[in-house]
N, C-alpha and C positions, 0 to 999 in steps of 0.2 A: 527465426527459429523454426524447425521442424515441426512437419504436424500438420493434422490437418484443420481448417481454421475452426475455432475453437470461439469460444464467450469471449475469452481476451481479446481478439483480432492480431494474438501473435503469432498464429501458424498455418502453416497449408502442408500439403500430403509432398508434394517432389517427389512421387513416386513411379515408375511405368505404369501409365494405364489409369492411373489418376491425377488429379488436375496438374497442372503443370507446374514444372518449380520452380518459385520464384528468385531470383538473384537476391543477393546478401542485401546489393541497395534496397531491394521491392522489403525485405523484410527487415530493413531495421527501420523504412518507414513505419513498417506498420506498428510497429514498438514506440512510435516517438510519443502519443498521446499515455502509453504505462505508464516511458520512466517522467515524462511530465507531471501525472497524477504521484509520483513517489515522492517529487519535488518540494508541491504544494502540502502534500496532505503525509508525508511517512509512509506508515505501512498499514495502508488503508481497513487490511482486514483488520484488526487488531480492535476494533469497539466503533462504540459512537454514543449519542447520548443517552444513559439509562433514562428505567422507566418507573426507579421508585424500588426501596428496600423491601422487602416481604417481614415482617415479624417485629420493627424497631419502632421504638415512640420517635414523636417527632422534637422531644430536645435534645438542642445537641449537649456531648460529654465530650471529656479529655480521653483520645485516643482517636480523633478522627480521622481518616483521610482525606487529606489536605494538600493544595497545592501551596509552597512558600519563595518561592521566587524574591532576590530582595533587587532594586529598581537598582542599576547600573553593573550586575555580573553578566557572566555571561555562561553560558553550559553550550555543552559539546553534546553532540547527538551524533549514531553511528546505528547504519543501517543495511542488512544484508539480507539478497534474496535468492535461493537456490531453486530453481525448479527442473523437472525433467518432464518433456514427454514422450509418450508413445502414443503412435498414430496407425492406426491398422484401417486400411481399407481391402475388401476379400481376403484375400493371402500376406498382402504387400502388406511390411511391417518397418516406421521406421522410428527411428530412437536420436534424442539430442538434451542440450544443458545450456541452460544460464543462468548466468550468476551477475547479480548486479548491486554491488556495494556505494553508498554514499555517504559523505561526513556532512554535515551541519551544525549552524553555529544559531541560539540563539540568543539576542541579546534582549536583556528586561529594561524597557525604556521606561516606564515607570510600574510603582507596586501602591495601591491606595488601600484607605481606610480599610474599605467594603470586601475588600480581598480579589477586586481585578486586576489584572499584571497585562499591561503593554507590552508586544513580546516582537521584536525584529528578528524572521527565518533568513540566514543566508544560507544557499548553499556553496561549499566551498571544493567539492571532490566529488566528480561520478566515476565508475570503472565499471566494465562489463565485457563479461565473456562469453561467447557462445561456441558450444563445440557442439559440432552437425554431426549426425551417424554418415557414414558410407566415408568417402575418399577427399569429402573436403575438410581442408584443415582449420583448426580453432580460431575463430575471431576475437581481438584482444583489445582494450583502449582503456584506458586508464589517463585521467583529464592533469593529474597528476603526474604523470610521466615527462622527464625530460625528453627522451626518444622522439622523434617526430613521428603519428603514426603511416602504416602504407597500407596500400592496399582497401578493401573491405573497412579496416577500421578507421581508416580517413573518412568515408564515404560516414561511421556512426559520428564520426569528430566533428564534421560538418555542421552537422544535425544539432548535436547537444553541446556544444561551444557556447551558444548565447546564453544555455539556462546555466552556464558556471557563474556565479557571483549574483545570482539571482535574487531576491530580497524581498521578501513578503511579512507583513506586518498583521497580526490580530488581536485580537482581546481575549483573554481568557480567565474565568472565575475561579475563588478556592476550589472549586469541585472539579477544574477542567475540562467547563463546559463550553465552547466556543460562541462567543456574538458574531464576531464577525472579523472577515479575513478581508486583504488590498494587497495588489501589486503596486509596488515604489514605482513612481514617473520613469527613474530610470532603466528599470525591471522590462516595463513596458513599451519603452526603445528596443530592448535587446530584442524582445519577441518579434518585431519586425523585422529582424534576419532572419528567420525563418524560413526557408522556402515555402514547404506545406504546412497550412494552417489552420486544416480543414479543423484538429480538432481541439484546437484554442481556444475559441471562443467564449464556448460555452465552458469551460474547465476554468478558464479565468477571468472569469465574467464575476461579481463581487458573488452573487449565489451561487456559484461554485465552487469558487475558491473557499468559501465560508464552508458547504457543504463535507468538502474533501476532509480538510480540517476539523472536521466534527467525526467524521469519520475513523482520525488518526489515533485518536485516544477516547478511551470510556468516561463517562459521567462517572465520579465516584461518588457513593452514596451519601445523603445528606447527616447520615448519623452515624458512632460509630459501630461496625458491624461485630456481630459474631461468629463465631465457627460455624458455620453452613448453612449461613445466610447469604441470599440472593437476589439478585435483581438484573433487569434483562438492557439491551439493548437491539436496533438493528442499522444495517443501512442498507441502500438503495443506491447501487452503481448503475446508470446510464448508458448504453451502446447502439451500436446502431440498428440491432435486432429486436433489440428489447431491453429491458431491467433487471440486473444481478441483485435479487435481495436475499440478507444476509441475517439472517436472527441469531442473536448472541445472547447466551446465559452464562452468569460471572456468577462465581460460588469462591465468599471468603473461607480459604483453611486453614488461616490463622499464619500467627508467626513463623518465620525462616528457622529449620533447625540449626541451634549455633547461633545466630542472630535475629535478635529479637527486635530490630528494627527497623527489618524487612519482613512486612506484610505481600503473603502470599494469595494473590486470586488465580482462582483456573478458570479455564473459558472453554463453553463446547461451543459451538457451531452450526445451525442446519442450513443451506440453501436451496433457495427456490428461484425459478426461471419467469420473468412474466414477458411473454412474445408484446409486442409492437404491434398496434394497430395495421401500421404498413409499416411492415420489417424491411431494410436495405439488405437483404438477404436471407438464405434459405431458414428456415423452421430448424432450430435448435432445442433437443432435450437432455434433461440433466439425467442419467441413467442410476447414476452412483455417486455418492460422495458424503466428506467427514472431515472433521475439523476441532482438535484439540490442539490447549495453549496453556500459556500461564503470564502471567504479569507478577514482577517483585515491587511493589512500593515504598520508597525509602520514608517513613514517618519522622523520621528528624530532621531529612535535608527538606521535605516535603517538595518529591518526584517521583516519578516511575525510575528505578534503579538499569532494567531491564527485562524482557517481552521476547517471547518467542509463540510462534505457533505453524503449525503440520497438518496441511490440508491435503485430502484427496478428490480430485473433481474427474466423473468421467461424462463427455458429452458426445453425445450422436446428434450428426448432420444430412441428410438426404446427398449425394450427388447423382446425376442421370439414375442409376440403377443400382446404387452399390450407395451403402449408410459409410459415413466416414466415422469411426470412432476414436476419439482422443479422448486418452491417463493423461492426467498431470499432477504431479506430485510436488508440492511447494512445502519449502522452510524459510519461516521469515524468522530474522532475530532484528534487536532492536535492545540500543544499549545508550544510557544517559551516564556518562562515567563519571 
């Protein structure tokens, strides 16, 4: 993706006069640790675990939000993510898109007493598109497709082949708070086709994988809520400059008009940059940015229904004498049908 490199490590400038651009292989490496984290964890921004209701007693009533999972269904999960940037270094201005849609299956291996659910992630479908500013043409692969791919999107097919059929197993409470996450034995075969690995490890290392996972979905509150009532979340993404932390405030606004049993949360957003002791790269500042959402929660099937949320992040980078400046504009949606 175009850009210049950015907090995510998915872009660089390919501009005259600044750094040099890298070939479709060089950057759909440098994507491979995103869409792996999209894998394990969804759509990372989307919460993590709250920090406790503002204003509610501590018994519970009828009307909580609750997870209900029953031990041998299974639910379908569908996730999509748009982003654009733009990258200006002096004059030079450059602009691009990607979109990266996956389907996931999870199945409840078991549902106990106490309200934990065993819960098997496959993934069964990545696709992804990138379309570059200037004279090159769109990169397409969809895991899905009969077509065999060519080009550019063989070199992504390569790459993200082993994570199709992937299988990661966690625990998770009425409230949707994650214990803890594992890669299947056979999960962990496939990762070893991998060429580059550099940033495996530690993503699926068990406190990773648990982390990300905590990261995918909010703690919902222990009681049930009222109209504009609130309680916070954050998380803490890992890079190799530094720390993406993410504070989330979730505000209940009550019932879906029309249907009353989808409970609506909205979600702001602020982030903050913490540099690395010893950054693997240049000093990154967050100049600008903002981040509204919303979550529907189904209180009868007891799930999240569907999740959307519309970030804007702008960050500057030092290069020789010229600041590299990257917009990025992201739409994640997220749907449990």
């Amino acid at each position: 993706m175009q850009g210049s490199q950015d907090i995510t490590g998915m872009s660089d400038t390919g501009m005259s006069g600044a750094p040099k651009r890298r070939s479709i292989e060089a950057r759909r490496r440098a994507g491979t640790a995103v869409v792996i984290r999209l894998v394990v964890g969804l759509a990372a921004v989307l919460g993590a675990e709250g920090r406790g209701l503002r204003g509610q007693s501590a018994e519970r009533r009828a009307g909580s939000l609750e997870w209900k999972l029953a031990a041998g269904e299974s639910q379908r999960v569908t996730f999509r993510q748009t982003t654009d940037s733009l990258t200006t270094v002096n004059r030079l201005v450059s602009r691009a898109r990607i979109v990266m849609e996956a389907d996931l299956t999870w199945r409840v291996d078991s549902a106990e007493s106490d309200g934990r659910m065993r819960i098997t992630q496959t993934l069964d479908r990545l696709a992804m598109r990138l379309t570059p500013s200037g004279d090159e043409k769109p990169v397409a692969y969809d895991s899905a497709s009969n077509e065999p791919p060519r080009g550019a999107a063989r070199d992504i097919a390569e790459t993200v082949r082993p994570l199709i059929g992937l299988t990661t197993r966690f625990t998770m409470t009425r409230l949707g708070e994650i214990l803890d996450a594992a890669l299947t034995e056979e999960s962990l075969k496939s990762l070893g086709e991998i060429g580059d690995r550099s940033n495996l490890i530690e993503i699926f290392s068990a406190e990773g994988l648990t982390e990300s996972f905590r990261q995918a979905m909010p703690r919902l509150p222990e009681t049930p809520p009222q109209v504009g009532a609130t309680w916070n979340g954050s998380t803490r993404t890992a890079l190799a400059t530094g720390k993406l932390v993410q504070d989330n405030t979730y505000t209940y606004t009550g019932p879906s008009e029309g249907q009353t049993n989808l409970a609506e949360i909205g979600l702001q957003s602020r982030l903050t940059w913490e540099p690395a002791k010893e950054p693997a790269g240049p000093a990154i500042a967050i100049t600008d940015q903002k981040a509204t959402g919303a979550i529907r929660f189904d209180t009868d099937r007891g799930r999240f229904r569907n999740a959307w949320i519309e970030q804007s992040l702008t960050t500057e980078t030092p290069y020789r004498n010229d600041v590299v400046r990257v917009r990025l504009d992201t739409r994640l949606e997220l749907e449990l049908p």
